[in-house]
PQR file with spaces between the fields and no chain letter, atoms N, CA, C, O and H, PARSE charges and radii, in Angstrom:
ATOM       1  N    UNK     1      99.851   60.897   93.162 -0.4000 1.5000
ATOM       2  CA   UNK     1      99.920   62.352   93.263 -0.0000 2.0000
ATOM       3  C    UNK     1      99.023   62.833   94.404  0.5500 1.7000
ATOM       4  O    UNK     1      97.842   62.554   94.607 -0.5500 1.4000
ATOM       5  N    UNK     2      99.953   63.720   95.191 -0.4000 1.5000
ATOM       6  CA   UNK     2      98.839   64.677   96.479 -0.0000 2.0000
ATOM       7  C    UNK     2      97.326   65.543   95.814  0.5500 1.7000
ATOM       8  O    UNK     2      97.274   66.301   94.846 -0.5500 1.4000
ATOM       9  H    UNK     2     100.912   63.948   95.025  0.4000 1.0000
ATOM      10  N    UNK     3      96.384   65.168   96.587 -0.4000 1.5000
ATOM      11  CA   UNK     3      95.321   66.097   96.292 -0.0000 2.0000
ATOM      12  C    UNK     3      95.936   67.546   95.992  0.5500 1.7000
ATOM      13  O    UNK     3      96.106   68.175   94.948 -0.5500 1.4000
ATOM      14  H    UNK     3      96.426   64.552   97.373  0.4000 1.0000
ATOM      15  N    UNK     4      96.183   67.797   97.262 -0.4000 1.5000
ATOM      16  CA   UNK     4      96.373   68.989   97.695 -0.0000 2.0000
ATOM      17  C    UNK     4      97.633   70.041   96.411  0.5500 1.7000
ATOM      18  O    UNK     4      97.745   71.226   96.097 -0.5500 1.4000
ATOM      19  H    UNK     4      96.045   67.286   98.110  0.4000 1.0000
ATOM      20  N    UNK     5      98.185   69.025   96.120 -0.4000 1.5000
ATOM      21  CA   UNK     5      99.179   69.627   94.590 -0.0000 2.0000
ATOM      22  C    UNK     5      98.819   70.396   94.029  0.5500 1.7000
ATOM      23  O    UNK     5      99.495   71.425   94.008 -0.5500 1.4000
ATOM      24  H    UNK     5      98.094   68.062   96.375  0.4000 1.0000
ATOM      25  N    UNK     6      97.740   70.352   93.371 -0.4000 1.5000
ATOM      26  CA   UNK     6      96.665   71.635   92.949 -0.0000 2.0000
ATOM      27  C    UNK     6      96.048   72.320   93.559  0.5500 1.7000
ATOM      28  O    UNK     6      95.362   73.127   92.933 -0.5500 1.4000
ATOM      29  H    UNK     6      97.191   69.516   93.388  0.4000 1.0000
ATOM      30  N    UNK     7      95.984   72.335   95.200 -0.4000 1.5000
ATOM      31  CA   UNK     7      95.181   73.603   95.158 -0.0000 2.0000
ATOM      32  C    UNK     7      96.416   74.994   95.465  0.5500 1.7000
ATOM      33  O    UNK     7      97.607   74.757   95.664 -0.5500 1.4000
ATOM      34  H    UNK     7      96.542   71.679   95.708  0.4000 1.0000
ATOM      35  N    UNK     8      96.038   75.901   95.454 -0.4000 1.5000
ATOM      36  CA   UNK     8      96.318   77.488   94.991 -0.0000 2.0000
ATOM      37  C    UNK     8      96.912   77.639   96.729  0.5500 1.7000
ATOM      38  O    UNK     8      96.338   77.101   97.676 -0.5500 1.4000
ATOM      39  H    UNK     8      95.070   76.094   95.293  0.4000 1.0000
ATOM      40  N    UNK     9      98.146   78.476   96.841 -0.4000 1.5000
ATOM      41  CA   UNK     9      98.545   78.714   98.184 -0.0000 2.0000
ATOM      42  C    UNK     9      97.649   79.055   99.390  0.5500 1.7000
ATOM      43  O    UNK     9      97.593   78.872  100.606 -0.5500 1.4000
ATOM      44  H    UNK     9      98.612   78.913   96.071  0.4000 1.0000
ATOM      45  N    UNK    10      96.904   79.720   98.271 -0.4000 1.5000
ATOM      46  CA   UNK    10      95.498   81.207   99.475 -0.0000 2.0000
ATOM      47  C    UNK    10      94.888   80.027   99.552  0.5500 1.7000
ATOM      48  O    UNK    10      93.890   80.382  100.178 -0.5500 1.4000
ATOM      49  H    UNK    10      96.949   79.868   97.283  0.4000 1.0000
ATOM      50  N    UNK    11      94.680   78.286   99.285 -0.4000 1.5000
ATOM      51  CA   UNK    11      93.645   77.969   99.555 -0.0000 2.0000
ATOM      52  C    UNK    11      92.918   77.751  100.980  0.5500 1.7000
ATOM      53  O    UNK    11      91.779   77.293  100.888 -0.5500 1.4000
ATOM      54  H    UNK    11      95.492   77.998   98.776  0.4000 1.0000
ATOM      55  N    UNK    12      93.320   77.967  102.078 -0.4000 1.5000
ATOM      56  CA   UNK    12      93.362   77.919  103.507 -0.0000 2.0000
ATOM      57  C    UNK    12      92.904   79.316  104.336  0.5500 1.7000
ATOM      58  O    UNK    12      92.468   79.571  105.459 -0.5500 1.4000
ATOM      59  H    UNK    12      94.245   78.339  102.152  0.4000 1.0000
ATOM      60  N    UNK    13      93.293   80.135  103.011 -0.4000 1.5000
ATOM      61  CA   UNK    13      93.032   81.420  103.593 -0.0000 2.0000
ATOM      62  C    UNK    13      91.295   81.890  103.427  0.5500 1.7000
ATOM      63  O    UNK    13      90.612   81.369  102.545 -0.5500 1.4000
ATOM      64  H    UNK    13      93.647   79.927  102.099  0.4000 1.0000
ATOM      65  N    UNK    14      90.669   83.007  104.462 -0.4000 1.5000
ATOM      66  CA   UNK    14      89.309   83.730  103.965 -0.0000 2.0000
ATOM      67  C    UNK    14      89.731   84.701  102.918  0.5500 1.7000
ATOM      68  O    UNK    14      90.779   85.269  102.610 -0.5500 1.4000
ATOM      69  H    UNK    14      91.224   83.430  105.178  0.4000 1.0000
ATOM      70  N    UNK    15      88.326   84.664  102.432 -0.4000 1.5000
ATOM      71  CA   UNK    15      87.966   84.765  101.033 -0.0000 2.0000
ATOM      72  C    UNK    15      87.381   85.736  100.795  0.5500 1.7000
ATOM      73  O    UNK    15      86.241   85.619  101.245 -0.5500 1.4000
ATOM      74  H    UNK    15      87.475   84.203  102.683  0.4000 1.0000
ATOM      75  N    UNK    16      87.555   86.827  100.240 -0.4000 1.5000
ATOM      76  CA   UNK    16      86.319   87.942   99.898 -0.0000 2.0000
ATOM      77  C    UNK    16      86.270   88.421   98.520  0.5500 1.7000
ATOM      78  O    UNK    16      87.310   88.479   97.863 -0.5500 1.4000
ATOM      79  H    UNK    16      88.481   86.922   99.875  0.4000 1.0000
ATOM      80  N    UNK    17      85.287   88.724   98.092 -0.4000 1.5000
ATOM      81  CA   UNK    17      84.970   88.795   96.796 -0.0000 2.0000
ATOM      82  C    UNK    17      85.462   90.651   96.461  0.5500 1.7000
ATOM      83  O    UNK    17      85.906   91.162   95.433 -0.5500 1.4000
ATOM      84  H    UNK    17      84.442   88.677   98.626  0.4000 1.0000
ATOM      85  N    UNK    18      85.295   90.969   97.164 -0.4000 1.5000
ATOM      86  CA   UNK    18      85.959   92.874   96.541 -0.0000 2.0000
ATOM      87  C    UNK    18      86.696   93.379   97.718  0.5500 1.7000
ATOM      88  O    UNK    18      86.899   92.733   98.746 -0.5500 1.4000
ATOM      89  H    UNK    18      84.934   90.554   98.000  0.4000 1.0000
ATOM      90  N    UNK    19      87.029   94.434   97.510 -0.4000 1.5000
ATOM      91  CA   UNK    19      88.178   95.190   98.436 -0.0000 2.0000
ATOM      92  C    UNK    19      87.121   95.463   99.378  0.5500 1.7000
ATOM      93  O    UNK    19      87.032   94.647  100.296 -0.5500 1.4000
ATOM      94  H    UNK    19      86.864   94.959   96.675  0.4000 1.0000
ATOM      95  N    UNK    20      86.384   96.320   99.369 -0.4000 1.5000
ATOM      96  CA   UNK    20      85.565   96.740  100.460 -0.0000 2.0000
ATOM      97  C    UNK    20      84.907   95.562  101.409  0.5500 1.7000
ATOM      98  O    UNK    20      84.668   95.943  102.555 -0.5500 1.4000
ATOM      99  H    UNK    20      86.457   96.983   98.624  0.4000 1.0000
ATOM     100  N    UNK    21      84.606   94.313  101.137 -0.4000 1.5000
ATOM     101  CA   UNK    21      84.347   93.631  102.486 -0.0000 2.0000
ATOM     102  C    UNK    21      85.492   93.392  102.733  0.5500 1.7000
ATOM     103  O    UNK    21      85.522   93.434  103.963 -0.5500 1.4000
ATOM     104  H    UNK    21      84.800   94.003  100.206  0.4000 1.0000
ATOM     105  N    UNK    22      86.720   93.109  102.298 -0.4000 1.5000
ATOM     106  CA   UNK    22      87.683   92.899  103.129 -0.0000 2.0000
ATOM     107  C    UNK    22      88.461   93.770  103.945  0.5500 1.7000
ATOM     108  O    UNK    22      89.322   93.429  104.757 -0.5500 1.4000
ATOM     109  H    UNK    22      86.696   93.076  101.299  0.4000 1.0000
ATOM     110  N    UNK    23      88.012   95.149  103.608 -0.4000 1.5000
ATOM     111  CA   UNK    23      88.517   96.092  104.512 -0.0000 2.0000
ATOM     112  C    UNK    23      87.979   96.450  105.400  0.5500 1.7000
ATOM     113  O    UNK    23      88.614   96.992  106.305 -0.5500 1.4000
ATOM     114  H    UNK    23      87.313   95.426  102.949  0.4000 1.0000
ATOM     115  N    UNK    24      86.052   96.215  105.509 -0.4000 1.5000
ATOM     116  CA   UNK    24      84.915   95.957  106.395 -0.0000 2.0000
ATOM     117  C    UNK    24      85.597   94.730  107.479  0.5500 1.7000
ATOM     118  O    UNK    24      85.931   94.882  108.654 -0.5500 1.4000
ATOM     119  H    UNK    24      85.536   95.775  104.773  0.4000 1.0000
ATOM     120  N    UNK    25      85.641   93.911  106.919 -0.4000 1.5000
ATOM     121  CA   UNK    25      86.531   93.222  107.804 -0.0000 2.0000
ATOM     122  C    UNK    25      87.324   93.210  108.873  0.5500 1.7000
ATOM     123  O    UNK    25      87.168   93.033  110.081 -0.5500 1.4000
ATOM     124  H    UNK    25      85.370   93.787  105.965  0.4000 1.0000
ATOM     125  N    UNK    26      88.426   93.495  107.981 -0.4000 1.5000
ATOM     126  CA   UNK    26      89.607   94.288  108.739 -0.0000 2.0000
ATOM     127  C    UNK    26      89.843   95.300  110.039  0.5500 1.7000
ATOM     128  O    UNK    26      90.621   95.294  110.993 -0.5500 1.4000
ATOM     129  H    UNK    26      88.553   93.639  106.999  0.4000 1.0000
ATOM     130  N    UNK    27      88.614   96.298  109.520 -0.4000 1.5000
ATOM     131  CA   UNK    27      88.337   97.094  110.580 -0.0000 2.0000
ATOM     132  C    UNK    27      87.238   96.630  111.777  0.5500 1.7000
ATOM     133  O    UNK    27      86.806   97.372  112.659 -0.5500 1.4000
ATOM     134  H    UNK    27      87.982   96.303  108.745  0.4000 1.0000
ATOM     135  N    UNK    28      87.010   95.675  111.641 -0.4000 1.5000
ATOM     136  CA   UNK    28      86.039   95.226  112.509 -0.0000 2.0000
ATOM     137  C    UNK    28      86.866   94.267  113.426  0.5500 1.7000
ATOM     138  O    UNK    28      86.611   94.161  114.626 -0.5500 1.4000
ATOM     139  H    UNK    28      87.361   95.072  110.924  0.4000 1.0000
ATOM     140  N    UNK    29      88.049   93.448  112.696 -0.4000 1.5000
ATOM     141  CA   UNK    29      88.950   92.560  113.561 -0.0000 2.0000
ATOM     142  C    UNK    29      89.627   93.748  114.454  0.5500 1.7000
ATOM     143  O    UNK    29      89.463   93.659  115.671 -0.5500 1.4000
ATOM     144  H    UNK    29      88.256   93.534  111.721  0.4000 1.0000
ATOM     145  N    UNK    30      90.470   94.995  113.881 -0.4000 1.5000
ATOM     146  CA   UNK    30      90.752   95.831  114.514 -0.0000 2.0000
ATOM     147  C    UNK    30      89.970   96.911  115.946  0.5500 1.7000
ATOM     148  O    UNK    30      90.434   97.253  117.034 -0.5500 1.4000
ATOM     149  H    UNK    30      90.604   95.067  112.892  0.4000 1.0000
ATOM     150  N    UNK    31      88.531   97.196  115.230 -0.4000 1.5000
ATOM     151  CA   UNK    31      87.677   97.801  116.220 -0.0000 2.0000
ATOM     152  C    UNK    31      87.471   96.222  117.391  0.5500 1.7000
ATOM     153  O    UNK    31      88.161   96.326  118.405 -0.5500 1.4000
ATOM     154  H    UNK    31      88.154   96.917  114.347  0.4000 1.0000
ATOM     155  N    UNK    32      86.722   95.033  117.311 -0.4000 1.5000
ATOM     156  CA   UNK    32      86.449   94.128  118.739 -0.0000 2.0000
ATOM     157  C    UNK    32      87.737   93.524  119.306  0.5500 1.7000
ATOM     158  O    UNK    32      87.766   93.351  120.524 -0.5500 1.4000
ATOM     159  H    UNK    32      86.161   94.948  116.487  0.4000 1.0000
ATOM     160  N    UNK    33      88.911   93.148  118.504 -0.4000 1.5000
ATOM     161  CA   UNK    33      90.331   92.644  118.988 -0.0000 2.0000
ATOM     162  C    UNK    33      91.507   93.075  118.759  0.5500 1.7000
ATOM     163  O    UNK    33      92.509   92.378  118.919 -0.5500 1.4000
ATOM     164  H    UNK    33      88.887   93.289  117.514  0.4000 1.0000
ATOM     165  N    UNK    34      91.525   94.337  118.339 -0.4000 1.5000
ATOM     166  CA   UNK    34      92.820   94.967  118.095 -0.0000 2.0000
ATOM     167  C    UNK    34      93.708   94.413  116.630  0.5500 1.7000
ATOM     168  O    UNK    34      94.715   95.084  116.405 -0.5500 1.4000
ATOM     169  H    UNK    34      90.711   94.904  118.209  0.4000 1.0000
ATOM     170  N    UNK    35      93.580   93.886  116.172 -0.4000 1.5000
ATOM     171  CA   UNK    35      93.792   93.302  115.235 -0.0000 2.0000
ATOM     172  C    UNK    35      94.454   93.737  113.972  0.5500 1.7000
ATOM     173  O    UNK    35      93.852   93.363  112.965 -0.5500 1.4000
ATOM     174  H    UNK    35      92.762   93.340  116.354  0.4000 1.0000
ATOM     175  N    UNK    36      95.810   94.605  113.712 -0.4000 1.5000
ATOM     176  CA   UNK    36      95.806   95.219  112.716 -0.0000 2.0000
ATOM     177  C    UNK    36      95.938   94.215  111.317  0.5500 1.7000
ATOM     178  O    UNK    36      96.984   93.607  111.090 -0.5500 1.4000
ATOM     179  H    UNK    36      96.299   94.908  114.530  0.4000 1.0000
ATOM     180  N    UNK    37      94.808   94.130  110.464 -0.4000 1.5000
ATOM     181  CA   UNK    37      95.011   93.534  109.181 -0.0000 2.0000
ATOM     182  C    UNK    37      95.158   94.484  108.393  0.5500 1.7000
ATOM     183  O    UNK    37      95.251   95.660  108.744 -0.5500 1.4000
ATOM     184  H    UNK    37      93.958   94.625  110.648  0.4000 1.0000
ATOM     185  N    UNK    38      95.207   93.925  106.833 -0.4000 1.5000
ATOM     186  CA   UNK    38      95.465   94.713  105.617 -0.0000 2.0000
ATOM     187  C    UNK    38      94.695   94.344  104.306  0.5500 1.7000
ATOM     188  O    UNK    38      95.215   93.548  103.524 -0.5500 1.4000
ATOM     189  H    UNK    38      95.132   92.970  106.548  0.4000 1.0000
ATOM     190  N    UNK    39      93.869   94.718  104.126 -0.4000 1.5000
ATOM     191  CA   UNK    39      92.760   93.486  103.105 -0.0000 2.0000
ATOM     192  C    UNK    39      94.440   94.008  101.778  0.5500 1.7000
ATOM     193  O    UNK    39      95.200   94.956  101.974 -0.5500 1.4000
ATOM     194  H    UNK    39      93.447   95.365  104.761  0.4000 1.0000
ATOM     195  N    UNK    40      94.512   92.974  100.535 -0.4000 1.5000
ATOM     196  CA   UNK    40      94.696   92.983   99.485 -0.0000 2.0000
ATOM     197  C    UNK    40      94.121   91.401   98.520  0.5500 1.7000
ATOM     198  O    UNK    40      93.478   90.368   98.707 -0.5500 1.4000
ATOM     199  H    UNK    40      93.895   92.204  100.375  0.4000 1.0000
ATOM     200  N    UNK    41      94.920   92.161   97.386 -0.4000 1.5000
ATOM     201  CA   UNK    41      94.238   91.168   96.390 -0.0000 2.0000
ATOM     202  C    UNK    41      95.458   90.321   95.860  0.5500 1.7000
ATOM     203  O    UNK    41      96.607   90.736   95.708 -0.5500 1.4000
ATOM     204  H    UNK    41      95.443   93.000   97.234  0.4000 1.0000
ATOM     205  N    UNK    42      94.958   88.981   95.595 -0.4000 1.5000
ATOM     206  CA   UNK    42      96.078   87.561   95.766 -0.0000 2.0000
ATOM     207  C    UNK    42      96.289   87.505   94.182  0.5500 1.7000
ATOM     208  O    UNK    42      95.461   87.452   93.272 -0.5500 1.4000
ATOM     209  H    UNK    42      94.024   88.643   95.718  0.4000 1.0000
ATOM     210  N    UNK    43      97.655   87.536   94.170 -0.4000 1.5000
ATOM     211  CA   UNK    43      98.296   87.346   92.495 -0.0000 2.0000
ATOM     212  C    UNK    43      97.811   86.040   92.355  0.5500 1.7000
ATOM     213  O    UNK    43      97.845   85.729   91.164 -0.5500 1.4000
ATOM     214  H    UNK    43      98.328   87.579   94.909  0.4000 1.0000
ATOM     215  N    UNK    44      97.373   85.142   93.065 -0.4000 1.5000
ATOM     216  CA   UNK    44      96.671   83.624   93.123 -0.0000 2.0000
ATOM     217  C    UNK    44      95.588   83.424   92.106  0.5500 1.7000
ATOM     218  O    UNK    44      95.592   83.156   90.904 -0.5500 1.4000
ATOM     219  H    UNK    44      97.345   85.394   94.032  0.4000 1.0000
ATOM     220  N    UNK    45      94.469   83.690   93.184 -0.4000 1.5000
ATOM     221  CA   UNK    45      93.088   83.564   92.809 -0.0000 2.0000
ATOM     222  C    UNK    45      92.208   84.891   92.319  0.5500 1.7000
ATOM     223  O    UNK    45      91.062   84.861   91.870 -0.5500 1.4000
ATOM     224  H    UNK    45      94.466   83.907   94.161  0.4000 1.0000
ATOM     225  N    UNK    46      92.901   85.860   92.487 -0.4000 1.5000
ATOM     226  CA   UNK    46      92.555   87.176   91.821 -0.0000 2.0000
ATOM     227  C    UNK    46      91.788   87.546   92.656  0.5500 1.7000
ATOM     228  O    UNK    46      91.253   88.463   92.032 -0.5500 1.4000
ATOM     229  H    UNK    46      93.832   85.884   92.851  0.4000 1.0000
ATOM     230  N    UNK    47      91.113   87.531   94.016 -0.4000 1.5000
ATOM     231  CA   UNK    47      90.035   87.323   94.836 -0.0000 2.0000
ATOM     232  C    UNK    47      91.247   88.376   96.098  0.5500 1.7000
ATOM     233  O    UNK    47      92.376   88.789   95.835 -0.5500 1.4000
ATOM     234  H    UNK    47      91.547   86.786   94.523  0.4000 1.0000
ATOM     235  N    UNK    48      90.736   88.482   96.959 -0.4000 1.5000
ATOM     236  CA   UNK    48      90.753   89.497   98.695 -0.0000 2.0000
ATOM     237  C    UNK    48      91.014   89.038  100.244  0.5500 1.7000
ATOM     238  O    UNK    48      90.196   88.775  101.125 -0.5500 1.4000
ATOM     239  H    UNK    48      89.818   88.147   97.173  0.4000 1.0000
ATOM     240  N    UNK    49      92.081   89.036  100.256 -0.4000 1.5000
ATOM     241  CA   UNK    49      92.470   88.230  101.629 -0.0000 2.0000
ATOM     242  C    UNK    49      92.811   89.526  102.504  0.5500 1.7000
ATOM     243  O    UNK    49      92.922   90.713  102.196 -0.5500 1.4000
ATOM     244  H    UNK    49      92.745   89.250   99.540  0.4000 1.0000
ATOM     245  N    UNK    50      92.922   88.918  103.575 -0.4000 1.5000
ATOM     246  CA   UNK    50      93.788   89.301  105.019 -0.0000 2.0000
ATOM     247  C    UNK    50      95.183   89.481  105.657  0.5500 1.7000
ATOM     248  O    UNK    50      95.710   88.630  106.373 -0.5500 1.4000
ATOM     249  H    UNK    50      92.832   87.954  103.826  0.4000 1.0000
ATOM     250  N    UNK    51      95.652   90.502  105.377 -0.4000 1.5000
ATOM     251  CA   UNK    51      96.711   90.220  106.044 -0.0000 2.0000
ATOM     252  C    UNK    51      97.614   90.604  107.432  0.5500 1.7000
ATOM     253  O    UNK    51      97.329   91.716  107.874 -0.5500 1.4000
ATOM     254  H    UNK    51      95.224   91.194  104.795  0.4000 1.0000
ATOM     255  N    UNK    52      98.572   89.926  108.129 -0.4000 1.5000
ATOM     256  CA   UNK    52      99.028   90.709  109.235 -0.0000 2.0000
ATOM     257  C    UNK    52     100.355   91.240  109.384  0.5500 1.7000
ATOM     258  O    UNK    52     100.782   91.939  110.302 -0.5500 1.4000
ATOM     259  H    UNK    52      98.804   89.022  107.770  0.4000 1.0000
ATOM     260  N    UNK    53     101.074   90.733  108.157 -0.4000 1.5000
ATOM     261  CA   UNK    53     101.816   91.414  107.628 -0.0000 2.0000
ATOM     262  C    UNK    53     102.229   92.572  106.922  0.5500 1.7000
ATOM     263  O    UNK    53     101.883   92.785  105.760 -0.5500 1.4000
ATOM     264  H    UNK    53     100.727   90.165  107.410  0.4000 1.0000
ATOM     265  N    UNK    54     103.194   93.576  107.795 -0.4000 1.5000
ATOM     266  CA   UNK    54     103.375   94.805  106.799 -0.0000 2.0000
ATOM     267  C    UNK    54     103.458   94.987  105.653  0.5500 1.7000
ATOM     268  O    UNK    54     103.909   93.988  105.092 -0.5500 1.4000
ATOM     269  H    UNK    54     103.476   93.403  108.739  0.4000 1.0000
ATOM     270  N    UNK    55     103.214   95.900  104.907 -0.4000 1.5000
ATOM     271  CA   UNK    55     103.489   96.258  103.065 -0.0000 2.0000
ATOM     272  C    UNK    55     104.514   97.002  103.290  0.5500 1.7000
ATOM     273  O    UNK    55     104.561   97.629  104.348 -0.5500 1.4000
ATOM     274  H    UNK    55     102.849   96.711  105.363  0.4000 1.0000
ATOM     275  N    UNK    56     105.639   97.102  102.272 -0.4000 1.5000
ATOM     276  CA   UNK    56     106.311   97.988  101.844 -0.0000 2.0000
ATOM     277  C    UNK    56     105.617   99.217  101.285  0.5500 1.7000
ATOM     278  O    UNK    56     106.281  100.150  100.835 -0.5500 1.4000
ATOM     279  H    UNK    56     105.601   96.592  101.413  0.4000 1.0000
Protein backbone atom coordinates (compact mmCIF):
# COMPACT_ATOMS: atom_id res chain seq x y z
CA UNK A 1 0.00 0.00 0.00
CA UNK A 2 1.11 3.82 -1.03
CA UNK A 3 2.10 6.03 1.90
CA UNK A 4 0.63 8.70 0.43
CA UNK A 5 -3.12 6.74 0.31
CA UNK A 6 -3.89 8.36 3.45
CA UNK A 7 -2.94 11.53 3.34
CA UNK A 8 -5.97 14.18 2.88
CA UNK A 9 -6.04 16.02 -0.76
CA UNK A 10 -5.08 19.67 0.96
CA UNK A 11 -2.10 17.73 2.06
CA UNK A 12 0.41 19.75 -0.24
CA UNK A 13 -1.43 22.71 0.24
CA UNK A 14 -0.53 25.97 3.05
CA UNK A 15 -2.12 25.78 6.03
CA UNK A 16 -3.77 28.31 8.27
CA UNK A 17 -5.35 27.89 11.35
CA UNK A 18 -8.46 30.71 11.08
CA UNK A 19 -9.94 32.77 8.36
CA UNK A 20 -8.23 35.89 9.20
CA UNK A 21 -4.53 34.81 8.59
CA UNK A 22 -5.56 33.44 5.57
CA UNK A 23 -7.09 36.42 4.30
CA UNK A 24 -3.92 38.43 5.85
CA UNK A 25 -2.36 36.41 3.50
CA UNK A 26 -4.14 36.72 0.63
CA UNK A 27 -4.02 40.30 0.66
CA UNK A 28 -0.51 40.53 1.04
CA UNK A 29 0.08 37.95 -2.08
CA UNK A 30 -2.29 40.46 -3.80
CA UNK A 31 -0.76 43.90 -2.37
CA UNK A 32 3.57 42.62 -3.33
CA UNK A 33 2.46 40.27 -6.59
CA UNK A 34 -0.81 40.87 -7.74
CA UNK A 35 -2.04 37.79 -6.80
CA UNK A 36 -5.77 37.40 -6.58
CA UNK A 37 -6.41 34.55 -3.86
CA UNK A 38 -9.45 33.57 -1.84
CA UNK A 39 -8.71 32.23 1.74
CA UNK A 40 -11.61 29.38 2.52
CA UNK A 41 -12.10 26.53 4.69
CA UNK A 42 -11.35 22.72 3.39
CA UNK A 43 -14.36 20.19 3.76
CA UNK A 44 -10.89 18.05 4.30
CA UNK A 45 -9.07 19.03 7.24
CA UNK A 46 -11.50 21.61 8.57
CA UNK A 47 -8.42 24.06 8.60
CA UNK A 48 -7.84 27.49 5.76
CA UNK A 49 -6.31 27.37 2.47
CA UNK A 50 -5.68 29.49 -0.61
CA UNK A 51 -7.23 29.77 -3.43
CA UNK A 52 -6.92 30.99 -7.20
CA UNK A 53 -9.82 29.83 -8.25
CA UNK A 54 -13.17 31.62 -8.65
CA UNK A 55 -16.29 30.89 -6.24
CA UNK A 56 -19.59 30.74 -7.48
Amino acid sequence: MNEDSDALPCAEKMVFDNQKDAQSTALAADWQHGASLKAYQCRYCHLWHLSSQPTD
